[in-house]
Residue, then its C-alpha position, 0 to 999 in steps of 0.5 A: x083627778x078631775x076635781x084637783x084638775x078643776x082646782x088648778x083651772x080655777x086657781x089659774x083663772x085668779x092669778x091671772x085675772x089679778x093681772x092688769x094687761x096694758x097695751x100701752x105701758x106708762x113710758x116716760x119722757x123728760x120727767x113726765x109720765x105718758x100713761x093717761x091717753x087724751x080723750x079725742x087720742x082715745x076717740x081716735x083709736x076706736x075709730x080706727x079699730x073700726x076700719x081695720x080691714x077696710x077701706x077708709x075714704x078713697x084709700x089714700x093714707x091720709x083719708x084714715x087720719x082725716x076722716x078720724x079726725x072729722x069722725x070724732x069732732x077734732x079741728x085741723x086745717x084740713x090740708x097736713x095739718x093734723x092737730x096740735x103739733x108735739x115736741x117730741x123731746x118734751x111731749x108723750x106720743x100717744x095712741x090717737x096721735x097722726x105722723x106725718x112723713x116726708x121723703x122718708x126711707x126706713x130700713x129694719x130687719x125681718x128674719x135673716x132679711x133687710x127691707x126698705x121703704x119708702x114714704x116720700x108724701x105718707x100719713x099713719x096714725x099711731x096705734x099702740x105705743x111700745x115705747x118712746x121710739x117704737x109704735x104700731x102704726x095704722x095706715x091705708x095706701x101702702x105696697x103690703x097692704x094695699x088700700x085698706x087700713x092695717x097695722x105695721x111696726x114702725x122704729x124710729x131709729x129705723x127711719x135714715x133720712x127724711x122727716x117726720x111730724x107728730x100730731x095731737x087731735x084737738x077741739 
């Protein structure tokens, strides 16, 4: 009995580390394929992996992509300007990428509950990529998780009135 068990055990193991796990399935935008993730996104990422759970800077959301930003030797005019500026009709968000919100109000559903937030002057920089208008975002200065980087879901098709910009870390 046990040595069958073990055979089991182990034949899962294979099946299971043939497997690719993707946090960041290839989507498409417009033709073109959004799989290879820039390396200063990378760089980006990696850096906020870092800080999760901590404060970055003073704790004001912007700090998380500025510091990033400097951290990992990309250029940006050091005021909202985070990068290149993407079309998003055009161009892959990716992981590494900062969002830029203005008088944003977001409604989304948790449970039988509705919630609302508001992002009037806010800056997150995108985690994880679900699909083109769904991310895990991280962020600092917010009423859920205070000053400290953490990771909230964000919908696109979430957000009812406001704009947003994306940006891509450059050299």
């Amino acid at each position: 009995m046990k040595h069958s068990f073990l055979i089991i055990i182990l034949a899962a193991a294979f099946i299971f580390s043939s497997f690719k796990y993707d946090v960041n399935p290839a989507i498409s935008i417009a033709g073109i394929e959004c799989d290879e993730v820039p390396e200063l996104n990378q760089k980006m990422v990696t850096f906020v992996k870092n800080n999760l759970n901590k404060k970055v800077g003073r704790g004001e959301c912007w700090d998380l992509a500025a510091q990033g930003l400097n951290t990992i030797g990309a250029s940006w005019d050091k005021n909202y300007g985070f990068g290149k500026e993407i079309d998003l009709k055009k161009e892959c968000v990716y992981p590494g990428d900062i969002i830029q919100f203005e008088g944003v109000k977001i409604e989304y559903q948790k449970g039988n509950r509705t919630y609302w937030e508001e992002l009037e002057h806010h800056t997150a920089v995108v985690f994880k990529v679900s699909s083109k208008e769904r991310f895990v975002v991280a962020e600092q200065n917010t009423s859920s998780l205070g000053k400290k980087v953490g990771l909230s879901d964000l919908t696109l098709k979430n957000i009812l009135q406001g704009t947003y910009k994306v940006f891509r870390p450059v050299k």
